[in-house]
Backbone as XML, in Angstrom:
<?xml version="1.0"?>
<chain id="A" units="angstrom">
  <residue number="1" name="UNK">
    <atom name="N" x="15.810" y="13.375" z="22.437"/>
    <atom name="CA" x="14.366" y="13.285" z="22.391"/>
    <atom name="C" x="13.798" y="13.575" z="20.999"/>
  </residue>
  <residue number="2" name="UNK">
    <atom name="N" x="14.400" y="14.250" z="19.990"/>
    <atom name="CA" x="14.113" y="14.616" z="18.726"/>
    <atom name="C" x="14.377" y="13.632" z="17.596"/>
  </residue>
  <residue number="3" name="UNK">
    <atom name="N" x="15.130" y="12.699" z="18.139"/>
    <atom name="CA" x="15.323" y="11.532" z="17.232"/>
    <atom name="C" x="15.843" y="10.177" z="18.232"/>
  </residue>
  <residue number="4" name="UNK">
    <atom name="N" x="14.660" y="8.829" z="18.316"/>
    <atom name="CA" x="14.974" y="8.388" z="18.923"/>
    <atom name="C" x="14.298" y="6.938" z="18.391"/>
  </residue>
  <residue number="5" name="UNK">
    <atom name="N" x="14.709" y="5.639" z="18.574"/>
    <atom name="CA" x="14.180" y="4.112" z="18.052"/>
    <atom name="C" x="14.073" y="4.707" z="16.705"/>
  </residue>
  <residue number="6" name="UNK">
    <atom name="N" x="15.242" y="5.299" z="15.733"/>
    <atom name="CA" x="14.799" y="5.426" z="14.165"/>
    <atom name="C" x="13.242" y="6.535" z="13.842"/>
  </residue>
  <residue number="7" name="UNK">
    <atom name="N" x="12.613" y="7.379" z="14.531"/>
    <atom name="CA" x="11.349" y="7.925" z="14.310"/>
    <atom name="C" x="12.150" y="9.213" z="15.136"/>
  </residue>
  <residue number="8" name="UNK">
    <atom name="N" x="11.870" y="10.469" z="13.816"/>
    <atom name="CA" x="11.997" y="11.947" z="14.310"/>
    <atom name="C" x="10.925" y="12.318" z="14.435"/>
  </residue>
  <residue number="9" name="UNK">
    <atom name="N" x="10.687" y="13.241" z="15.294"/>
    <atom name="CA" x="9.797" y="14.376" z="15.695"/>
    <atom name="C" x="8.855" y="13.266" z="17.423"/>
  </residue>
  <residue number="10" name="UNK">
    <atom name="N" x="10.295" y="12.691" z="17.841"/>
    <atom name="CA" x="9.877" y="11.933" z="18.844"/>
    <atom name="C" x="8.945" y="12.215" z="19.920"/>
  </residue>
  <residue number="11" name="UNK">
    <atom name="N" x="9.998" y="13.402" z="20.612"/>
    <atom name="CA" x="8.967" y="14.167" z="21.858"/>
    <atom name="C" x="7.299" y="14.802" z="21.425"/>
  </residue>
  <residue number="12" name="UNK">
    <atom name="N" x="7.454" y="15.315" z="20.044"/>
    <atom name="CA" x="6.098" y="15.601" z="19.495"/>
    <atom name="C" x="5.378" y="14.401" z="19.693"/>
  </residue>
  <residue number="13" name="UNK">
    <atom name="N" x="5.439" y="13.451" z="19.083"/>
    <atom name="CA" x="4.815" y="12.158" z="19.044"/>
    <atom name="C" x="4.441" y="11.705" z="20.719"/>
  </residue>
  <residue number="14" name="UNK">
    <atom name="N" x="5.426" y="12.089" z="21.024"/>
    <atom name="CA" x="5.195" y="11.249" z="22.716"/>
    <atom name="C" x="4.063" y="12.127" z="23.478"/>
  </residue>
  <residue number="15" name="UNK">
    <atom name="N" x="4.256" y="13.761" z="22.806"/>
    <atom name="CA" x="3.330" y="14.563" z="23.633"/>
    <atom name="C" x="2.039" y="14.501" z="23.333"/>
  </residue>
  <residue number="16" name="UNK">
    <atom name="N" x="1.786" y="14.119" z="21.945"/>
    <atom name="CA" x="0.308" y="13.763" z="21.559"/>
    <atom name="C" x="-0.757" y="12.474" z="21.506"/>
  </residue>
  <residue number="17" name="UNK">
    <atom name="N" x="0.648" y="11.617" z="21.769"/>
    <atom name="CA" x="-0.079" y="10.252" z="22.136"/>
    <atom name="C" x="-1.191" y="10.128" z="23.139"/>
  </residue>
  <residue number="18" name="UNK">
    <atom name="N" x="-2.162" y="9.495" z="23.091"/>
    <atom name="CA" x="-3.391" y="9.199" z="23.401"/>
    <atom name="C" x="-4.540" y="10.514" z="23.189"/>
  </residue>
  <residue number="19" name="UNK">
    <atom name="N" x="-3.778" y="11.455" z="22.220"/>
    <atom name="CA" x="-4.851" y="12.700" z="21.962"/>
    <atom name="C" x="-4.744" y="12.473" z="20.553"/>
  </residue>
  <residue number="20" name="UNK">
    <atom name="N" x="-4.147" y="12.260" z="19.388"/>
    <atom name="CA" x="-4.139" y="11.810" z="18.696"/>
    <atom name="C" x="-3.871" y="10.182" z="17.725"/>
  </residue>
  <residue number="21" name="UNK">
    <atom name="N" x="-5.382" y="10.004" z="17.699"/>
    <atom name="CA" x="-5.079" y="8.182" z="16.781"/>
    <atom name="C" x="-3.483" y="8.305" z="16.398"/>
  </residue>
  <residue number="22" name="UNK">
    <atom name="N" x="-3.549" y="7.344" z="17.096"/>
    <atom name="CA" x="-1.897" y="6.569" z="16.835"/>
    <atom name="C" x="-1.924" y="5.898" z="15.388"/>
  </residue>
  <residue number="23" name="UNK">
    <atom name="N" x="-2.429" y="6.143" z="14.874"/>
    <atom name="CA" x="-1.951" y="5.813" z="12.865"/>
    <atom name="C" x="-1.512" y="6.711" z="12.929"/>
  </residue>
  <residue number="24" name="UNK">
    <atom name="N" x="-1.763" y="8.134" z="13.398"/>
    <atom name="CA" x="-1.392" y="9.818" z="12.811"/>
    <atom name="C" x="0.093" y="9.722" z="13.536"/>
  </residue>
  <residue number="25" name="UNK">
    <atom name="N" x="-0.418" y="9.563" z="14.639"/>
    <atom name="CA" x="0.781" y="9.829" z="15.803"/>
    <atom name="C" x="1.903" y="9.215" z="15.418"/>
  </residue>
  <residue number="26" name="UNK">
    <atom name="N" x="2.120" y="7.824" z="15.083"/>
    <atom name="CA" x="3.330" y="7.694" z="14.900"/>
    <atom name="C" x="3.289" y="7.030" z="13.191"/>
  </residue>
  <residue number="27" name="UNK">
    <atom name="N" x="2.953" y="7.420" z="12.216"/>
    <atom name="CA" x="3.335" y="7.838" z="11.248"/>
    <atom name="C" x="4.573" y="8.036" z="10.752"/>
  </residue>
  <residue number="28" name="UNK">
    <atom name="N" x="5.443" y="7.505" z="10.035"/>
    <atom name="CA" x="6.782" y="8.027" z="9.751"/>
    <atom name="C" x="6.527" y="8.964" z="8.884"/>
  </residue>
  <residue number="29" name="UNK">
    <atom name="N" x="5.878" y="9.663" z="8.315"/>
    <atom name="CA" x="6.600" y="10.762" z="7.303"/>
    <atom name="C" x="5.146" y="11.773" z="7.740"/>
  </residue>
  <residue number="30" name="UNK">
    <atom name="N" x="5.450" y="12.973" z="7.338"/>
    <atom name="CA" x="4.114" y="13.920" z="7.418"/>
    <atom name="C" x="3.402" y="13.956" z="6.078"/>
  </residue>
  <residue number="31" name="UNK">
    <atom name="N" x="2.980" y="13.815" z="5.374"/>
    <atom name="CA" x="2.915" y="13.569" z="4.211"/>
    <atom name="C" x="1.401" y="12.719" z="3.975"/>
  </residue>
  <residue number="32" name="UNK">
    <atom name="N" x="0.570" y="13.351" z="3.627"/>
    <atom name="CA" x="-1.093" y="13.244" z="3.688"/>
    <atom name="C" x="-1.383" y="12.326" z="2.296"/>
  </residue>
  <residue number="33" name="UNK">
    <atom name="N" x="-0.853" y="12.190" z="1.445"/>
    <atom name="CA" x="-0.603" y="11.339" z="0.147"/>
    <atom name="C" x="-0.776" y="12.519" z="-0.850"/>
  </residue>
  <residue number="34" name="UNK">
    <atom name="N" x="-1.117" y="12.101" z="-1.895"/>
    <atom name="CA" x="-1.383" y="13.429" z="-3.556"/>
    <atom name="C" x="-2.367" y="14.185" z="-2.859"/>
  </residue>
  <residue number="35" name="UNK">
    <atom name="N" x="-3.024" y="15.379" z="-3.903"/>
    <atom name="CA" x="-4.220" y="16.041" z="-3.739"/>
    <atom name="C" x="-5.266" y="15.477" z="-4.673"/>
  </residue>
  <residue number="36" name="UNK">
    <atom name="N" x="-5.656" y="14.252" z="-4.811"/>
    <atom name="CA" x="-6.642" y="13.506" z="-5.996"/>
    <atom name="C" x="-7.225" y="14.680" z="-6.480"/>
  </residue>
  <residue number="37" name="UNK">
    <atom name="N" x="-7.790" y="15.657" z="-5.849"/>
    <atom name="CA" x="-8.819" y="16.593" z="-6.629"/>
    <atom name="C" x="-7.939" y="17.291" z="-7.093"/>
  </residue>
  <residue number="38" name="UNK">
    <atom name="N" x="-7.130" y="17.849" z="-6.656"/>
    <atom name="CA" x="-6.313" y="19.111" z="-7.727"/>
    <atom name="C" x="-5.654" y="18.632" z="-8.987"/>
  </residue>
  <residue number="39" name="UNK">
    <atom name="N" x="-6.063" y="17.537" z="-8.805"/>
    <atom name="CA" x="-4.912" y="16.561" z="-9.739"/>
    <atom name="C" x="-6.403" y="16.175" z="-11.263"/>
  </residue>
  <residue number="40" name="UNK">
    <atom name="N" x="-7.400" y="15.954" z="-10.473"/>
    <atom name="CA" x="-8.803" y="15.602" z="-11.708"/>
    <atom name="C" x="-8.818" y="16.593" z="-12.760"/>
  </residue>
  <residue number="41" name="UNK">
    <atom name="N" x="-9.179" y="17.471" z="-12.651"/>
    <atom name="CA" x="-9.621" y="18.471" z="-13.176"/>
    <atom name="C" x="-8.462" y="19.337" z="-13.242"/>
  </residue>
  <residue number="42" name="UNK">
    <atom name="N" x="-7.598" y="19.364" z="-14.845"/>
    <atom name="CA" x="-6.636" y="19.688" z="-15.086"/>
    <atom name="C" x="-6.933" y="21.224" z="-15.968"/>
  </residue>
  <residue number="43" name="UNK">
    <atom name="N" x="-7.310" y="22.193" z="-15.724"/>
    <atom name="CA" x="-8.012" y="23.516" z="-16.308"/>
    <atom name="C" x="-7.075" y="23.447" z="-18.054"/>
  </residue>
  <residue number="44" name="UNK">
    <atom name="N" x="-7.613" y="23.796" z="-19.209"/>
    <atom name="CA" x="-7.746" y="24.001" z="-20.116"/>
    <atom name="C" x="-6.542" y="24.996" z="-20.115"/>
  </residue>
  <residue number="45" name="UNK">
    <atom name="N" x="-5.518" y="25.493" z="-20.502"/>
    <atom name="CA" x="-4.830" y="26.770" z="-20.554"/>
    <atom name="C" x="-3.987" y="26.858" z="-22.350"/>
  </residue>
  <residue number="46" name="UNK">
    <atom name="N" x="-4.749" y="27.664" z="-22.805"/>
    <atom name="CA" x="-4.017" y="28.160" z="-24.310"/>
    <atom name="C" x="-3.172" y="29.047" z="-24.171"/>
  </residue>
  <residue number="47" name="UNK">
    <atom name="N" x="-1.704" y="29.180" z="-24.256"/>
    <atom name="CA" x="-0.899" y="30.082" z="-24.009"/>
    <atom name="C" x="-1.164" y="31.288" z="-24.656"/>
  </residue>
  <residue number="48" name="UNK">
    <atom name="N" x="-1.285" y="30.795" z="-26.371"/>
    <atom name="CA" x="-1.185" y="31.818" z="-27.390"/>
    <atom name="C" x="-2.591" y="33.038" z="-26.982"/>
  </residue>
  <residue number="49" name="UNK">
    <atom name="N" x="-3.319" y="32.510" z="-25.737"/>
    <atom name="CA" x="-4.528" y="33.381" z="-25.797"/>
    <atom name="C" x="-4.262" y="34.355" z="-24.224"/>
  </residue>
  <residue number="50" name="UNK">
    <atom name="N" x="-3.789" y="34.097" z="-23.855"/>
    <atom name="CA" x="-2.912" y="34.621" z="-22.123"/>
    <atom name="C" x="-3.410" y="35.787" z="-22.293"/>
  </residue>
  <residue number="51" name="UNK">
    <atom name="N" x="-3.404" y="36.558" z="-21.045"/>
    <atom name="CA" x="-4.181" y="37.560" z="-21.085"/>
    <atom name="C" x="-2.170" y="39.205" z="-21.263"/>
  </residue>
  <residue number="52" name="UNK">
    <atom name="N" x="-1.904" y="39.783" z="-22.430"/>
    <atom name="CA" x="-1.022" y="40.052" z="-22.560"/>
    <atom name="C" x="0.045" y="40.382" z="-21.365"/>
  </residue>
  <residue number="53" name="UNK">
    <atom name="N" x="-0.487" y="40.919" z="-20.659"/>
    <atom name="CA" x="-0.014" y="41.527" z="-19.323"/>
    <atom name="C" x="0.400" y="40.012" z="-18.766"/>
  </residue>
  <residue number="54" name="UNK">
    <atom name="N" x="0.205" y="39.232" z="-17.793"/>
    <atom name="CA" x="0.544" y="37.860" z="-17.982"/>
    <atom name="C" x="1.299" y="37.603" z="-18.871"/>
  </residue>
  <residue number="55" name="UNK">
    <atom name="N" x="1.035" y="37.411" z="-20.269"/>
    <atom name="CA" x="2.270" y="36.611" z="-21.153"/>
    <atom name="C" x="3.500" y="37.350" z="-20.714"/>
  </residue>
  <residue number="56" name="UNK">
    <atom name="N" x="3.791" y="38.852" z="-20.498"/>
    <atom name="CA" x="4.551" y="39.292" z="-20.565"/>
    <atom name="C" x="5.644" y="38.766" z="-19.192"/>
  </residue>
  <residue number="57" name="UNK">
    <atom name="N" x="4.575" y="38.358" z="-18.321"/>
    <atom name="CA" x="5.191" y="38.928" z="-16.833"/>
    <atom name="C" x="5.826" y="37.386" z="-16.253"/>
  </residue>
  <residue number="58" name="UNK">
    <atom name="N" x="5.245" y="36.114" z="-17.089"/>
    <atom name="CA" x="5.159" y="35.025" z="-16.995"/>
    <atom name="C" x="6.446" y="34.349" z="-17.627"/>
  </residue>
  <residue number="59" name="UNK">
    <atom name="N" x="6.724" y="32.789" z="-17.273"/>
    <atom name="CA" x="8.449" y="32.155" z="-18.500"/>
    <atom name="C" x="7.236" y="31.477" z="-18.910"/>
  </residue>
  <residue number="60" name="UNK">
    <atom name="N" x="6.974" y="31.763" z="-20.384"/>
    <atom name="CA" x="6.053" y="30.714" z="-21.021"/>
    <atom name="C" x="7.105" y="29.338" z="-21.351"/>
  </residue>
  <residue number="61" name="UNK">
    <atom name="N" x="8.557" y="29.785" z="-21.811"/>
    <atom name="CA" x="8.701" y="28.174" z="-21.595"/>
    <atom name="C" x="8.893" y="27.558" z="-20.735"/>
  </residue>
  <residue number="62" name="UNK">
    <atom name="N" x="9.059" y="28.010" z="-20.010"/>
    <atom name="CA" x="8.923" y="27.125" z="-18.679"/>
    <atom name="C" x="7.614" y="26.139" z="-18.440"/>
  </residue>
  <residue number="63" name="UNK">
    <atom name="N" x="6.419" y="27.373" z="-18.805"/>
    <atom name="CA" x="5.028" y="26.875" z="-18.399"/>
    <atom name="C" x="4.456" y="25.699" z="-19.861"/>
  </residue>
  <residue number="64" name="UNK">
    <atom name="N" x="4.969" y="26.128" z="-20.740"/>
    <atom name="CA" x="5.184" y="25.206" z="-22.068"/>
    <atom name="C" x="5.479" y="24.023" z="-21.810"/>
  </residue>
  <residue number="65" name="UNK">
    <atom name="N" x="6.610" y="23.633" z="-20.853"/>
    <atom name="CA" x="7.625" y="22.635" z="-20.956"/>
    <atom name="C" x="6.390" y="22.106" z="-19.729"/>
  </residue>
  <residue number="66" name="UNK">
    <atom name="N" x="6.203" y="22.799" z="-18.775"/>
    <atom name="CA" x="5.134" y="21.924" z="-17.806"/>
    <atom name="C" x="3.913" y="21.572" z="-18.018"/>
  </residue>
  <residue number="67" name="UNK">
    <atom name="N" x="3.182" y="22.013" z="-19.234"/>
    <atom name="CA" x="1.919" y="21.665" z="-19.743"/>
    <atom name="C" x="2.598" y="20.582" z="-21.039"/>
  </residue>
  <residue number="68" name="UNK">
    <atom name="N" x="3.655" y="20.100" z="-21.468"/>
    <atom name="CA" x="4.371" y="19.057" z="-22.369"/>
    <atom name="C" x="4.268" y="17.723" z="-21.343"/>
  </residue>
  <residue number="69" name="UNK">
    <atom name="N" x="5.227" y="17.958" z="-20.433"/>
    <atom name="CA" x="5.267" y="16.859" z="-19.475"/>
    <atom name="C" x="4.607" y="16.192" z="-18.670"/>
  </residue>
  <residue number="70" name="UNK">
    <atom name="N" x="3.497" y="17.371" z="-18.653"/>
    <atom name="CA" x="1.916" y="16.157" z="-18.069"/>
    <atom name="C" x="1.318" y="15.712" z="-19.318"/>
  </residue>
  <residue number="71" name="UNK">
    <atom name="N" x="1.648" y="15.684" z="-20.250"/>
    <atom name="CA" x="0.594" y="14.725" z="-21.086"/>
    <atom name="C" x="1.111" y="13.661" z="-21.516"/>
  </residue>
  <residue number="72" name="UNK">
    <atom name="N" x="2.456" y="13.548" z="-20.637"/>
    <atom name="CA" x="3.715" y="12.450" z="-21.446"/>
    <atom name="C" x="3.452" y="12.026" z="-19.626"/>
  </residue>
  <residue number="73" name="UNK">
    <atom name="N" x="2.418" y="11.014" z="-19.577"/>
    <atom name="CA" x="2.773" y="10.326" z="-17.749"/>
    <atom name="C" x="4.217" y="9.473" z="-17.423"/>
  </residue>
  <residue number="74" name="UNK">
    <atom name="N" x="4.877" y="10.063" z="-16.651"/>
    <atom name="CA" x="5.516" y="9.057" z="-15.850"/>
    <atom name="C" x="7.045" y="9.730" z="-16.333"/>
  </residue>
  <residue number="75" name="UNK">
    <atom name="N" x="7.188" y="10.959" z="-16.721"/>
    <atom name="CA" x="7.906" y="11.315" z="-17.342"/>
    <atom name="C" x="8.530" y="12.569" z="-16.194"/>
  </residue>
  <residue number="76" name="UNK">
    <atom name="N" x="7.792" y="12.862" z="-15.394"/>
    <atom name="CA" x="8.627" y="13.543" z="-14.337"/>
    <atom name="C" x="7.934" y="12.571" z="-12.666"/>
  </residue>
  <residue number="77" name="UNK">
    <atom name="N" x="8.545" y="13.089" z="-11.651"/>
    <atom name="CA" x="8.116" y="12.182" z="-10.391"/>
    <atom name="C" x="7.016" y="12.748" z="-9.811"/>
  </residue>
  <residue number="78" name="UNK">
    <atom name="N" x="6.000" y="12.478" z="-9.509"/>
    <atom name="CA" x="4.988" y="12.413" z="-9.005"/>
    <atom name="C" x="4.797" y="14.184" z="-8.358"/>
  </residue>
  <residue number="79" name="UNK">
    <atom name="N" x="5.930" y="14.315" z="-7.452"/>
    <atom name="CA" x="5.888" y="15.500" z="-6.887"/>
    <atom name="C" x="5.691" y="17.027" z="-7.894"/>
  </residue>
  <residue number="80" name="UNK">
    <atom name="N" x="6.816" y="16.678" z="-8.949"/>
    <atom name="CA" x="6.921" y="17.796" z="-9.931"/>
    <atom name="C" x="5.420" y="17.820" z="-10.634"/>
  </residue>
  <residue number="81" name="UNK">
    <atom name="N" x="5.154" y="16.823" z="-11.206"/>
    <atom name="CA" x="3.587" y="16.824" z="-11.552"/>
    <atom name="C" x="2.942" y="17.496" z="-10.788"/>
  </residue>
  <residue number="82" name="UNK">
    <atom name="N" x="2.833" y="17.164" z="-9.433"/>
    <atom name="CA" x="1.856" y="18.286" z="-8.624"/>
    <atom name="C" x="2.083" y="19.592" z="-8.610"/>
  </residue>
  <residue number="83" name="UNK">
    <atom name="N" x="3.551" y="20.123" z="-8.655"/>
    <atom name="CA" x="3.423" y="21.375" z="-8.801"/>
    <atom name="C" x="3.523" y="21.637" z="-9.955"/>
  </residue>
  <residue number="84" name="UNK">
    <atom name="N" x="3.818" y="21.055" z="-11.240"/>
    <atom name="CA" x="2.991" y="21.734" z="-12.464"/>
    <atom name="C" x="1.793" y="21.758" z="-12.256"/>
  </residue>
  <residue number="85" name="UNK">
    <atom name="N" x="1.379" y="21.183" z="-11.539"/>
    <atom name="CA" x="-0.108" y="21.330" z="-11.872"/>
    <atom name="C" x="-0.859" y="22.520" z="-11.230"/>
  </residue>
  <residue number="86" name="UNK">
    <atom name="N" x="-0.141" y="22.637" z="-9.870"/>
    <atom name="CA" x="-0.214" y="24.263" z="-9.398"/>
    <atom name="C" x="-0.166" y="25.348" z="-9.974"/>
  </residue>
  <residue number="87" name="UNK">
    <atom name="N" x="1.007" y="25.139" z="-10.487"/>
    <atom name="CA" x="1.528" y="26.345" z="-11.209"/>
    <atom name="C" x="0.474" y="26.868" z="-12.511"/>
  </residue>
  <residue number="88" name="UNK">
    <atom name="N" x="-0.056" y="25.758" z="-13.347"/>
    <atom name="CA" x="-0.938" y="25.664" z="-14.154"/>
    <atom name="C" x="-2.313" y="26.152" z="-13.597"/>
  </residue>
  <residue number="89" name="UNK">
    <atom name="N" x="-2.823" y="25.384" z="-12.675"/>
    <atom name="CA" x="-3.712" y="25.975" z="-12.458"/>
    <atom name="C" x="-3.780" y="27.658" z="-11.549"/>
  </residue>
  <residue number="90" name="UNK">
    <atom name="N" x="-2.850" y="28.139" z="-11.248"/>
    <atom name="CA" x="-2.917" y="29.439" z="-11.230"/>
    <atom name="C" x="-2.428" y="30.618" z="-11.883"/>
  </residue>
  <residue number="91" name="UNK">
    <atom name="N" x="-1.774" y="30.003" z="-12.842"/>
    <atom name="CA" x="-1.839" y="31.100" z="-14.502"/>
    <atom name="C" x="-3.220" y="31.197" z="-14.851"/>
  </residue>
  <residue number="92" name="UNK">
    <atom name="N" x="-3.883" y="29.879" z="-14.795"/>
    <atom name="CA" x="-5.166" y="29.621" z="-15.415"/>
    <atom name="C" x="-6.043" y="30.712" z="-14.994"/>
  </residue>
  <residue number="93" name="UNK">
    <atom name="N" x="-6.081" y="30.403" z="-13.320"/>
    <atom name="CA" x="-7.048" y="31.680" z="-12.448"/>
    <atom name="C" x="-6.196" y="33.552" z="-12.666"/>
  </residue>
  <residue number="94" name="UNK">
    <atom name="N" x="-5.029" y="33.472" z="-12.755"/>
    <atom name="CA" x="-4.780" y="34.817" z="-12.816"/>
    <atom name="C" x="-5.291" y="35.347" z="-14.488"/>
  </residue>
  <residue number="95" name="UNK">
    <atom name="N" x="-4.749" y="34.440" z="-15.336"/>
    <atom name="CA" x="-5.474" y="34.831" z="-16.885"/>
    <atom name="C" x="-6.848" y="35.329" z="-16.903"/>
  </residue>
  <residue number="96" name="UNK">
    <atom name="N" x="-8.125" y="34.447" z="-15.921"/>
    <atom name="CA" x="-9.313" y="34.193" z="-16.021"/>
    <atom name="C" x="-9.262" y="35.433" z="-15.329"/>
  </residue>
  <residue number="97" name="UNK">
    <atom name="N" x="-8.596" y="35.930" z="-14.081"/>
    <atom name="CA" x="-9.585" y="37.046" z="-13.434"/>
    <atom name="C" x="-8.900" y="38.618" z="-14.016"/>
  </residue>
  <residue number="98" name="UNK">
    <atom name="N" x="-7.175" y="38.203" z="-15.090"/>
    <atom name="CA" x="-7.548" y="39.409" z="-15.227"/>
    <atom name="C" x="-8.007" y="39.531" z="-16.899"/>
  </residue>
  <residue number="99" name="UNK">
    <atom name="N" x="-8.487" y="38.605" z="-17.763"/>
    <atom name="CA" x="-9.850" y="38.865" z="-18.810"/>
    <atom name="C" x="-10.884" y="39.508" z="-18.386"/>
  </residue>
  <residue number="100" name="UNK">
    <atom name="N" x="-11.120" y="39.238" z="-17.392"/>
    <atom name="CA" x="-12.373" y="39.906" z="-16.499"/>
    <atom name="C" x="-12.672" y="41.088" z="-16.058"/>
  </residue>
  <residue number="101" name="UNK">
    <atom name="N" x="-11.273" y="41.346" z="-15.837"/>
    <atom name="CA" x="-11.069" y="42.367" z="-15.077"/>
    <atom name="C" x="-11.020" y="43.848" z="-16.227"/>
  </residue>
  <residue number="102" name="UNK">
    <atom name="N" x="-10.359" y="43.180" z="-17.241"/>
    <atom name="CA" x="-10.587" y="43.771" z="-18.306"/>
    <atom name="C" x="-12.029" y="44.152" z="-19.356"/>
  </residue>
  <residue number="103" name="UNK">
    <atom name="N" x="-12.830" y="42.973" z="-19.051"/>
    <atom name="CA" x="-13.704" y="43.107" z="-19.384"/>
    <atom name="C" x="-14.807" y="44.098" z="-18.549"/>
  </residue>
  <residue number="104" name="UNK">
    <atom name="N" x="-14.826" y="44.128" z="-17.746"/>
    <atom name="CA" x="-15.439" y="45.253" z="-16.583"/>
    <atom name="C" x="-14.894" y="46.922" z="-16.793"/>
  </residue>
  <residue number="105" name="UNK">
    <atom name="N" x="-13.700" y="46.758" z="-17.060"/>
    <atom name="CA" x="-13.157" y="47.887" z="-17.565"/>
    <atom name="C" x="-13.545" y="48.771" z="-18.633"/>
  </residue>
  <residue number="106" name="UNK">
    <atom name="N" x="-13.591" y="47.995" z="-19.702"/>
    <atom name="CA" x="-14.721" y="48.466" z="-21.097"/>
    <atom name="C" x="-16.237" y="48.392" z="-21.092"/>
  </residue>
  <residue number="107" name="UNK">
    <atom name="N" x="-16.508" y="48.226" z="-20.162"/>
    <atom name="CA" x="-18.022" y="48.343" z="-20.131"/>
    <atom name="C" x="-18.754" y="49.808" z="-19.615"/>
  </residue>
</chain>
């Protein structure tokens, strides 16, 4: 029942049919397409300015090598792009909240 006519997650499928549109329902892959928006708006990130605590705690080359390879398209597969781009954008937010955080501190 878990794999059956070539389509897994059979019995699921069979149990939701006519409660869920059958485009969803029988769907071969789970897989919703990219995130277009997380993907637009690519946040700004200067390493050399990282908030120290971060630089320290962080593989800047790593994060180097993933802010290189999105500006070179087509140069890793679609998927890895998205999670550089994760990854990027939440150095971005941890840098941003702890400048902040710092900044509240000295005041």
């Amino acid at each position: 029942e878990n794999y059956h006519r070539g389509m897994g997650r059979y019995l699921h499928r069979r149990a939701i049919a006519g409660i869920v549109p059958d485009l969803v329902t029988w769907k071969q892959d789970k897989g919703m397409g990219p995130p277009h928006e997380e993907t637009k708006h690519m946040p700004q990130l200067d390493l050399d300015s990282l908030h120290p605590a971060l630089a320290e705690t962080i593989d800047l080359e790593k994060l180097r090598y993933q802010l290189n390879s999105l500006e070179t398209p087509g140069s890793k597969p679609e998927h890895s792009q998205l999670l550089s781009h994760r990854s990027i954008r939440t150095v971005k937010q941890l840098d941003d909240w702890m400048k902040h955080q710092l900044c509240e501190e000295n005041l």
